[in-house]
Residue frames relative to the residue before (quaternion, step in Angstrom):
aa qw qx qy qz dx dy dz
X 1.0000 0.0000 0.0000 0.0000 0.00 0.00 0.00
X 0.0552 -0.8137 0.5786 -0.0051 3.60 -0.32 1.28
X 0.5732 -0.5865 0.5557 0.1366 2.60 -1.52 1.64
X 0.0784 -0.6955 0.7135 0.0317 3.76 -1.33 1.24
X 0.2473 -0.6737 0.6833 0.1343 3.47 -1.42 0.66
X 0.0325 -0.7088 0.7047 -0.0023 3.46 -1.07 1.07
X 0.4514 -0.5757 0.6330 0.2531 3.56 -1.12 1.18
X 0.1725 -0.6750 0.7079 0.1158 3.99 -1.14 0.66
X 0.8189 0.3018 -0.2334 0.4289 3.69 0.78 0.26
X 0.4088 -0.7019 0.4047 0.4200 3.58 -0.57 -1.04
X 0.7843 0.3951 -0.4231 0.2231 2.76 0.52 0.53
X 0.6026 -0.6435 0.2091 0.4232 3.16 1.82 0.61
X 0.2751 0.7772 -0.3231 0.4647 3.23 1.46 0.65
X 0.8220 0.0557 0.0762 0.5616 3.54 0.52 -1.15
X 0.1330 -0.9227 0.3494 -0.0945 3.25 -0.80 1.65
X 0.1509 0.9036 -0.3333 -0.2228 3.32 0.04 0.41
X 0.3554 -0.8520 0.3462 0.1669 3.73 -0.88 0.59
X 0.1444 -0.8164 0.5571 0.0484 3.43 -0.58 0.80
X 0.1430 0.6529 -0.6456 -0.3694 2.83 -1.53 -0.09
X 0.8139 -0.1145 -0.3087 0.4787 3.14 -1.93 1.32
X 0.8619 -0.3844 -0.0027 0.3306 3.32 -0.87 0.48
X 0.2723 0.6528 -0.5047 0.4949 3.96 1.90 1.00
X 0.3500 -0.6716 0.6209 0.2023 3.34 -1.08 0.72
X 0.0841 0.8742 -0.4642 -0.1153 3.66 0.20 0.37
X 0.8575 0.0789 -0.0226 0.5080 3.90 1.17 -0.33
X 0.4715 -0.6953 0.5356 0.0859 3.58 -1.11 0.71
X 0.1334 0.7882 -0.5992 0.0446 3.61 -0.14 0.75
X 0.3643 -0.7671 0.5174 -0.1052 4.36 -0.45 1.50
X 0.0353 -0.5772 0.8045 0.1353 3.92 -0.77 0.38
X 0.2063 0.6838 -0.6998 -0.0128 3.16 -1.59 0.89
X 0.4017 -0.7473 0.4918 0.1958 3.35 -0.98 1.52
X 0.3376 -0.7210 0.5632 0.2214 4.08 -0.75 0.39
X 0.7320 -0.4733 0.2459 0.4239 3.64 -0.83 0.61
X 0.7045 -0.4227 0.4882 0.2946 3.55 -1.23 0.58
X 0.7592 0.2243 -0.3444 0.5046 3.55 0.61 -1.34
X 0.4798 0.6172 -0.4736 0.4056 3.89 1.02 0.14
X 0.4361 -0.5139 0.5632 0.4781 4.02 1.40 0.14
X 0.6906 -0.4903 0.4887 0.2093 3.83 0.14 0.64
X 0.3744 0.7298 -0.5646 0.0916 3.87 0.92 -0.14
X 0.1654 -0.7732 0.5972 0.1347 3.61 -1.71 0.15
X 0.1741 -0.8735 0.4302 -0.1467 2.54 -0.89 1.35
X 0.0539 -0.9186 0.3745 0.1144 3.83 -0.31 1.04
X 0.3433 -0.8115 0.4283 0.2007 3.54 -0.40 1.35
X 0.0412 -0.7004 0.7063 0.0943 3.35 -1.36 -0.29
X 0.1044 0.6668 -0.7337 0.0777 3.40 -1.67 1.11
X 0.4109 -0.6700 0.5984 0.1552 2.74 -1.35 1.16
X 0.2603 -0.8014 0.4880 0.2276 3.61 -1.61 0.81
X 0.4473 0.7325 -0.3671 0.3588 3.55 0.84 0.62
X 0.6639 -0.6961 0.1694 0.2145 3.16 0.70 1.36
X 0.5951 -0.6297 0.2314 0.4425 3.25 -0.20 -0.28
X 0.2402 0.6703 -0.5333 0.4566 4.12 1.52 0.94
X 0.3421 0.7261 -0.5566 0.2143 3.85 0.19 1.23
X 0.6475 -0.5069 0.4736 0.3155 3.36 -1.43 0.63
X 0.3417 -0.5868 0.5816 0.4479 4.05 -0.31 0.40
X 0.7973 0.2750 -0.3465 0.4107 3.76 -1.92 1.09
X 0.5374 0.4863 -0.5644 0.3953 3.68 1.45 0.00
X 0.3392 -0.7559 0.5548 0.0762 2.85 -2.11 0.20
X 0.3566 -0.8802 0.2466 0.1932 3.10 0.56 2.10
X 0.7105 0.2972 0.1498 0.6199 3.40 1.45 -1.85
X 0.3319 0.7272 -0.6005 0.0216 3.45 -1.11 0.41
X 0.3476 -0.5920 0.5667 0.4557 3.30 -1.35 -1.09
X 0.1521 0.6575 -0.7309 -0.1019 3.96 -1.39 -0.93
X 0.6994 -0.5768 0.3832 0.1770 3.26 -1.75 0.54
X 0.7857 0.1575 -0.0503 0.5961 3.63 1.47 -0.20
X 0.4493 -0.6551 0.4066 0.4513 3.38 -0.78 0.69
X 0.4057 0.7474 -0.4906 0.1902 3.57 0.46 -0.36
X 0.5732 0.7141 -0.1473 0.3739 2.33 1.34 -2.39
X 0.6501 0.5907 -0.1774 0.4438 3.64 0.40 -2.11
X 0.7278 0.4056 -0.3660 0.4146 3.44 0.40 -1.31
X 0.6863 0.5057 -0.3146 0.4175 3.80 0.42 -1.02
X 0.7042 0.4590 -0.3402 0.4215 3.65 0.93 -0.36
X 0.7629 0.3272 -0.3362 0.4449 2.95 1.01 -0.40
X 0.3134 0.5943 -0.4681 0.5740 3.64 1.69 0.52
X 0.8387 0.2599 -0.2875 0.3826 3.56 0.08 -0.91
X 0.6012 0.5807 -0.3310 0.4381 3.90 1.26 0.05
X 0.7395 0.3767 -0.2555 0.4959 3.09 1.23 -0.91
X 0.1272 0.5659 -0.5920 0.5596 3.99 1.75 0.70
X 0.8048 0.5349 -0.2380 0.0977 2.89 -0.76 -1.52
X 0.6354 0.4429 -0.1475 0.6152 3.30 1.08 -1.66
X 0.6732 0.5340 -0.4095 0.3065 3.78 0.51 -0.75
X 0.5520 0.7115 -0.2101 0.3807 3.57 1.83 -1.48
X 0.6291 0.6233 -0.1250 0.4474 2.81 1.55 -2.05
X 0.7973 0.3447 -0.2758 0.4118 3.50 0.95 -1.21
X 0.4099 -0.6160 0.4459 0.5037 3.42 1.17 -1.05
X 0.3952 0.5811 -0.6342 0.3224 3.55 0.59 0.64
X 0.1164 -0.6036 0.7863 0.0618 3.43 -1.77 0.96
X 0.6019 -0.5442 0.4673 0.3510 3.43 -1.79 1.18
């Protein structure tokens, strides 16, 4: 079950992820105050309530969207193991 990313905007900023046609996570660029040196930062939340595998990780942050994608690649492993879904 591959994981698609669909941009919900235009500028590529706000993401949402599915797999096949389930919306299953939110990945966000959010920039942190100026006096914060301007960092950026890309969240990610998952929408799937609270039926998780103990050690997932519903919500976070990391420093690149790469980053964001692979967590939520390597969480949404996780929950799938947890449920018993095979690809």
């Amino acid at each position: 079950m591959p994981l698609t990313y669909r941009d919900i905007g235009s500028s590529g900023t706000q993401i949402a992820v599915y797999c096949h046609e389930l919306r299953i996570a939110r990945i966000g660029k959010r920039v942190l105050s100026p006096l914060a040196g301007a960092t950026i930062q890309w969240q990610w939340a998952f929408s799937l309530g609270n039926a998780v595998p103990e050690g997932f990780q519903h919500s976070g942050h990391v420093e690149t969207l790469e980053d964001a994608k692979a967590v939520v690649e390597r969480n949404w492993q996780l929950w799938r193991a947890a449920a018993g879904l095979k690809e």
